[in-house]
N, C-alpha and C positions, 0 to 999 in steps of 0.2 A: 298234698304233695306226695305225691308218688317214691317207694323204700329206691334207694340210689345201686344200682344193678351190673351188671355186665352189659345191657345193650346201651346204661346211660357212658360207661367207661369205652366200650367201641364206639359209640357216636362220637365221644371226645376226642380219641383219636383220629377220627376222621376228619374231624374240625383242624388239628395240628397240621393237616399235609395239605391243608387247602383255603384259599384267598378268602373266600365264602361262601355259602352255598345259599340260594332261594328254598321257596319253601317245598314247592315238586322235587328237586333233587333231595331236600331234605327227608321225603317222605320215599322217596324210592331206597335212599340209603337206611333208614328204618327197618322196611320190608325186608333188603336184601339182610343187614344183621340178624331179624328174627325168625327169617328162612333157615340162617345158621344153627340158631342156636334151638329150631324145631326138627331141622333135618327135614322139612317138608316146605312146599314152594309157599310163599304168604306173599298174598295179589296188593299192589299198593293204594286198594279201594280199602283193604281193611285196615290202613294207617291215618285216619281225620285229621285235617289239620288242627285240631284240638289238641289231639294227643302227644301231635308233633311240636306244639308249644308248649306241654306241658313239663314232655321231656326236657324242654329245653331251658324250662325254667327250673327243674330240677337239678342241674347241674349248672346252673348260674348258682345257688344258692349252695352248691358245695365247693366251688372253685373261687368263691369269693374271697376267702381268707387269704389265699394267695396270690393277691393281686391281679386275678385275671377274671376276665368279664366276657359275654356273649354279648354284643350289642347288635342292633335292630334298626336297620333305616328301608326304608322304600327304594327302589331304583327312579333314577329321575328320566329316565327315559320311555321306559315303559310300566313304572308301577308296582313292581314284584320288588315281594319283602325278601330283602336276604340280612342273613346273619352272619357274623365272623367273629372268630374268637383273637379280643384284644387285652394290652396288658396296662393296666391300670397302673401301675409304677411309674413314678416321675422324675426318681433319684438319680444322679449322673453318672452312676455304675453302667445303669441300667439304659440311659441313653445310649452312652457310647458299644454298649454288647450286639452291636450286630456284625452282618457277615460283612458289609461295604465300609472301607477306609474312611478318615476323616476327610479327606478330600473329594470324595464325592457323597457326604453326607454335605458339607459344605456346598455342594454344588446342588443339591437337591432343595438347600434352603432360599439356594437364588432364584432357581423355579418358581419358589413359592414367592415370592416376594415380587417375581415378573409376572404372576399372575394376577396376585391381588393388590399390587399396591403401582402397580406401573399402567397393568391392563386393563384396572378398573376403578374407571371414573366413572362421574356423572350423567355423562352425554354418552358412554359408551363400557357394559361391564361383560368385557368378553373372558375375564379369569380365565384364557388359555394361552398359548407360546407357540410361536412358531417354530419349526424345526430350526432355519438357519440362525433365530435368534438365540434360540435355547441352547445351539452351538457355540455359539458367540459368550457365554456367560462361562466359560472355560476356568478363568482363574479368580482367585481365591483373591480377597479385598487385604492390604495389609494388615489390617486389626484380625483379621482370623490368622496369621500366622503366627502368633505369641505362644508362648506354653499359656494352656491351663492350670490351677489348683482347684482339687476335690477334694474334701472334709468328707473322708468316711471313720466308721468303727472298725476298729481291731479287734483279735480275738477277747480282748479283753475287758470290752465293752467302752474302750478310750478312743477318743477323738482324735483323729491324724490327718495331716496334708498328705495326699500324691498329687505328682507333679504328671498331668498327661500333657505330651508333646501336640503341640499346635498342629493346624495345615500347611502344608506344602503353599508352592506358588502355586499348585493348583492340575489342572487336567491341560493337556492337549489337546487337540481340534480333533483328532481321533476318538482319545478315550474318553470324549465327551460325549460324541457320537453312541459308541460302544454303551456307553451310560445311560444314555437315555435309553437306547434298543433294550437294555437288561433291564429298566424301570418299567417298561411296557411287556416285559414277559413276565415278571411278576408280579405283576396285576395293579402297581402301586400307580401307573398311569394308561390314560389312554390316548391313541391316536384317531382323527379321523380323516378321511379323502383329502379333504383341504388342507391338511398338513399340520391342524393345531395337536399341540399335545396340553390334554386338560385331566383332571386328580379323578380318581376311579374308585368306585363305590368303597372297593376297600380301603382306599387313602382317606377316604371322607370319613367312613365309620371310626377310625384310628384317630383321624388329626382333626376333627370336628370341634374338643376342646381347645386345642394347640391354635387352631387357627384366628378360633374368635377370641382368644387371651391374646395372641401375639396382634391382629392389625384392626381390630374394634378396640382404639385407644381412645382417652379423650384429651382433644387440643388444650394445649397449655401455651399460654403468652404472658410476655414478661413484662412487667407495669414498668413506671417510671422508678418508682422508688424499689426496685430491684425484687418483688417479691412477684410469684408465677401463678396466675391464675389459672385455672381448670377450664374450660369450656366446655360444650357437651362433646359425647363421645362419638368419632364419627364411627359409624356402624359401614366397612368394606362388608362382611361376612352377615348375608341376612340370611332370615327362616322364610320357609311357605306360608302365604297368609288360610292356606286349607288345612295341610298334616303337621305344621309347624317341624319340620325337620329341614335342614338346611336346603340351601340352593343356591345352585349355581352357574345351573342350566333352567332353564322354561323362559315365562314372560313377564314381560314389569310393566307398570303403568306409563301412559304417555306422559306423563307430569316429570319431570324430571327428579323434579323435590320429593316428589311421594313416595315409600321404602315400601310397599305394599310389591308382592312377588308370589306369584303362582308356579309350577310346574305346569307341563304343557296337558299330564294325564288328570293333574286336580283343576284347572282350567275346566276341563271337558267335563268333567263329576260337577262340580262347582256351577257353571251356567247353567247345563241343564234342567236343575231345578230352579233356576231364577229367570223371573219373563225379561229379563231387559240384562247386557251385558256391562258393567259398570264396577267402576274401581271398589272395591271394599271401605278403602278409607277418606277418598275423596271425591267418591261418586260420579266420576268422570266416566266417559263414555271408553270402557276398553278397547282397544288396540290389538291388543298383545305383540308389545316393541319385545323380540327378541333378546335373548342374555344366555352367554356361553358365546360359544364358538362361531352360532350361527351369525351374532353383532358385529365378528369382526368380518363372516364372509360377505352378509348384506351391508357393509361399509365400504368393502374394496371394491364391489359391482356398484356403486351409487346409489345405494339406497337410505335410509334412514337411520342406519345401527350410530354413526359417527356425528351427523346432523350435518356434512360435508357444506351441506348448500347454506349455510350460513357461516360460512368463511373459518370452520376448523380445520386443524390437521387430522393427519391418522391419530395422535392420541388427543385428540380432544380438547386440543391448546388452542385459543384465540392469537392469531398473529401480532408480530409485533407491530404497532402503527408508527407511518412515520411522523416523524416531528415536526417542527415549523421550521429549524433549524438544515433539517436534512434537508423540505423541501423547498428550501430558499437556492439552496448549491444548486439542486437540481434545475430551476429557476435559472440561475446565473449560469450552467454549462449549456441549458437551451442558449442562452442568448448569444452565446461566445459561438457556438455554434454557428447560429444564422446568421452571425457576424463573418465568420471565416466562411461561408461559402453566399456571402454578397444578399442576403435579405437585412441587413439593416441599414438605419440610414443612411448611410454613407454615401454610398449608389444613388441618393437624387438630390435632387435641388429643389427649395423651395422658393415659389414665387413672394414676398412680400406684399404685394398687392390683391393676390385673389388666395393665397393659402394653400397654391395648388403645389405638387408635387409633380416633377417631372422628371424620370428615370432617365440617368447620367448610363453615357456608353460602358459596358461592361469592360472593365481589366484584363488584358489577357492575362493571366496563369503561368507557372512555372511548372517543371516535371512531378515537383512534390504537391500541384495542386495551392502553391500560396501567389497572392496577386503581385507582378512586379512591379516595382517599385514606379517604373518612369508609364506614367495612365497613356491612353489612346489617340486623348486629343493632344498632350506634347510630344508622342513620335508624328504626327501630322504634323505639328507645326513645326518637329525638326525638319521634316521632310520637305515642307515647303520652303524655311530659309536656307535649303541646302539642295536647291534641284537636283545638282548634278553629282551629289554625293548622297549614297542611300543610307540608313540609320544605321550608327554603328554594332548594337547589340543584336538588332536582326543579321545583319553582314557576317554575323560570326556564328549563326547560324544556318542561314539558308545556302545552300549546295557549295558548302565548304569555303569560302569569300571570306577571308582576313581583311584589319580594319589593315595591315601594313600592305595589301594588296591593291587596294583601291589607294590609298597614299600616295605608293608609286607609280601608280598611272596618271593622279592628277598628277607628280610633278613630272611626269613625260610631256603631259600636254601644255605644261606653261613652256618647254624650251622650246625656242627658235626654229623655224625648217619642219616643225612636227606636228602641222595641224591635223593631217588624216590619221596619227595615233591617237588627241585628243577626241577627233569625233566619235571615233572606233570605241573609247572609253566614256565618252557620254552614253552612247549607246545601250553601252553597256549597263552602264549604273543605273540608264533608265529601265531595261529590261530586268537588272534585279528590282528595283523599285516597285514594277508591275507585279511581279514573283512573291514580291513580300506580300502586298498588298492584300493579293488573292491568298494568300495562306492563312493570314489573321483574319480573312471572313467565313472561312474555313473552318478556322480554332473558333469564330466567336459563334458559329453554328452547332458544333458541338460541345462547346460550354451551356447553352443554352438550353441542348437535350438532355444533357447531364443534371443540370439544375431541374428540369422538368419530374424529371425521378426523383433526385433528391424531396423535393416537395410533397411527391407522392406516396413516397416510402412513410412520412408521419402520419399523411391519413391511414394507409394499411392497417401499420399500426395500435391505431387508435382504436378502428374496426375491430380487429382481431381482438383486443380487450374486451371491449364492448358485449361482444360474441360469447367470450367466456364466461364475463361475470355474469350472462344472461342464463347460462349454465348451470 
C-alpha cells in the first residue's frame, strides 16, 4: 500500500464533486493532479490502470473509519468500471441529512417501490417508470404523514427521543415533475427515448444494499392455529450470473422460473467462449428475453417482454374469468333479446302431426320498436266483420282520420233522404281501408330488413372476436 499523499487527498476531493467516475476519467484525473504537483505536463499513458486502483484502494483503507467507502460496480450497459464515493452510515441522523425535503424523499421511495415491486414480475421485469406514471405518484400515503421518533446520543453520551415531523400530503403535479427532472440531473436517475425513468449506476452503487434488504423478503403465511410461517425468499433484486454484481438491465432466461440473468456485455464475453448458447442453470436454449426498460418497450409493440398473447395485461395479471353465474345472465339477456325482437317461438306454430314449424305473420311494431298488442290476423278479421268501417287504431293514425269522424258519417248515412252521403262514406272508408293496407306492407317490409341486420350484427360480432383472439 502506497504512504497516503496529496494526490490521494486531491483525488478525494475530486471524488466529493462528482456522481462517479470510470476508470479513463479516473486516470486522466491522476495525470492532471501529478502535472500539478510536477509543474510539468504527465501524459495519461504513464497512469496504469494498476496504479489507478491502487490509489484507490489506498484511500478506501483510510476513509474507512469514517463511514465512508469507494465502491466498484461495472456499468450495465457498456461495461466500464466506475467508482463513487458512498457513505456507509445507516443511522437516522444521517438518513434524513440531505439537501431534498421529506417529501420528496418520500416520493423517491415510491419510485422505488414502482419499480421493483409493481414493475417487476415474472412474465415481465422492466424495474423502470414511466414519466406520466412517475407523476402520478405525487402524494404521500397516510402512514407517511405521522411524526417520527429517533433515539440518538447527547453530549453526554445518554440516550434521547427527537421527535422528527412527518410528510406533508405530499408534492403537486408540478413539483413532481420539477423532482424527477432534478433526480436526472444529479445523476441519481436516468431517462431514456421511450420515456422510462430507471436508477443510475450511481443509485445502484449507493442503494444496492437498501434494495436487496428492503424487496428480497421472504413470504410469510398464517397457519390455522394462528402462528406465521416463513416461506422462501422471493428474490425481486438479482445478481449477474457472469460478474455477479447486480442487474437490472440485460437478459434473463426464457424459463420464466429460472433466476439465472446476464448483462447484455457479459452475455457477449460469456458465449463467446462457449460452442452452444444455453441457460447456466437450466440448460435451456438462450433467448435473451430482455429486462429493463427494453421489456416494457418490446411489450407495448407486441412482442414477448409481457407474454400479451396469452391473454395477460400490461402488468402481467391473468384476467378475471367469468363465472357460471355471470354467464347464465348473459345467457338469459341473449334470449330476452331474441325474444323482443321476434326470433323466439312465439312467431310460429307448430304442426302436431308432422313437428313442423311454420312462421306466424310478423307483428307490426310501435314507435319504440315494442309489438302491438292487437297481431295482424285480428285487424284482418276486424276488417272483414266491419267492411265499411276501417280499424279503429290505424284510423287514428293514417292521414289524421279520428275514430269520432268516421262515427259521424256512419250515422249520416243511417238517416233518411241520405243515401249518396252514405255511399260517399263507404267510399271513403274503403279507400282508407286500401291506404292502411298498403302501409302495414310497407312497415312489414321494413321490419324485415331491420331484422335482417339485426341478425347480422351477431355474426359480425362474433367474427371480430374470433379475429382478435387469433391475434
Amino acid at each position: 500500500m502506497s504512504v497516503y499523499s496529496n494526490i490521494h487527498r486531491a483525488f478525494l476531493q475530486a471524488l466529493l464533486i462528482r456522481p462517479f467516475i470510470d476508470v479513463q476519467e479516473g486516470r486522466e484525473l491522476l495525470a492532471a493532479i501529478k502535472s500539478a504537483e510536477a509543474g510539468s505536463d504527465v501524459s495519461i499513458e504513464s497512469v496504469p490502470p494498476k496504479e489507478f486502483r491502487a490509489i484507490v484502494h489506498t484511500i478506501q483503507n483510510t476513509i474507512s473509519s469514517f463511514d465512508l467507502d469507494i465502491r466498484e460496480m461495472p456499468d450495465q450497459e457498456d461495461g466500464n468500471h466506475c467508482y463513487a464515493l458512498v457513505n456507509d452510515s445507516n443511522d437516522d441522523i444521517i438518513r434524513f441529512a440531505t439537501t431534498h425535503t421529506l417529501d420528496e424523499i418520500s416520493y423517491f421511495k415510491r419510485l422505488l417501490d414502482e419499480m421493483f415491486d409493481t414493475s417487476n414480475t415474472i412474465y415481465a421485469e422492466i424495474m423502470a417508470v414511466k414519466s406520466m406514471r412517475a407523476i402520478s405518484l405525487n402524494k404521500n400515503p397516510p402512514s407517511e404523514r405521522e411524526n417520527q421518533e429517533v433515539i440518538v446520543e447527547n453530549a453526554n453520551g445518554e440516550e434521547e427521543r427527537q421527535t422528527i415531523a412527518g410528510a406533508g400530503i405530499g408534492l403537486t403535479k408540478q413539483e413532481a415533475e420539477d423532482c424527477l427532472t432534478r433526480f436526472v440531473d444529479e445523476g441519481w436517475l436516468e431517462r431514456d427515448r421511450a420515456g422510462y425513468h430507471f436508477l443510475s449506476t450511481r443509485a445502484l452503487l449507493e442503494l444496492e444494499r437498501y434494495l436487496s434488504d428492503t424487496y428480497n423478503i421472504e413470504e410469510e403465511e398464517e397457519q390455522e392455529d394462528g402462528t406465521i410461517r416463513r416461506g422462501p425468499k422471493k428474490l425481486r433484486i438479482k445478481h449477474c450470473g457472469h460478474c455477479r454484481y447486480i442487474h437490472t438491465i440485460g437478459q434473463r432466461c426464457s424459463d420464466m422460473h429460472c433466476g439465472y440473468r446476464l448483462h447484455n456485455h457479459c452475455a457477449e464475453a460469456m458465449f463467446s467462449r462457449l460452442p452452444a448458447r444455453e441457460c447456466g442453470t437450466c440448460k435451456k436454449e438462450w433467448t435473451g428475453e430482455p429486462v429493463g426498460p427494453r421489456a416494457g418497450v418490446s411489450a407495448s409493440s407486441g412482442a414477448s417482454g409481457l407474454r400479451r398473447a396469452k391473454g395477460r395485461d400490461s402488468e402481467g395479471v391473468m384476467p378475471q374469468r367469468l363465472s357460471k353465474a355471470v354467464k347464465r345472465s348473459i345467457e338469459k339477456s341473449k334470449g330476452r333479446r331474441s325474444t323482443m325482437f321476434g326470433d323466439g317461438d312465439d312467431d310460429c306454430e307448430v304442426d302436431e302431426d308432422t313437428d313442423a314449424t311454420t312462421p306466424l305473420p310478423r307483428r307490426p311494431r310501435n314507435s319504440l320498436g315494442r309489438r302491438n298488442r292487437t297481431s295482424l290476423g285480428e285487424v284482418e278479421e276486424e276488417g272483414e266483420d266491419n267492411e265499411g268501417q276501417p280499424p279503429r287504431k290505424l284510423s287514428r293514425i293514417l292521414n289524421g282520420t279520428s275514430s269520432r269522424r268516421t262515427s259521424a258519417l256512419h250515422r249520416r248515412s243511417n238517416s233518411p233522404g241520405e243515401d249518396e252521403l252514405a255511399e260517399s262514406s263507404h267510399s271513403a272508408a274503403a279507400h282508407i281501408k286500401r291506404e292502411s293496407l298498403s302501409h302495414r306492407r310497407e312497415d312489414r317490409s321494413e321490419e324485415d330488413d331491420d331484422e335482417d341486420e339485426e341478425e347480422e350484427l351477431p355474426r359480425r360480432l362474433q367474427k371480430a372476436s374470433l379475429q382478435s383472439k387469433r391475434r
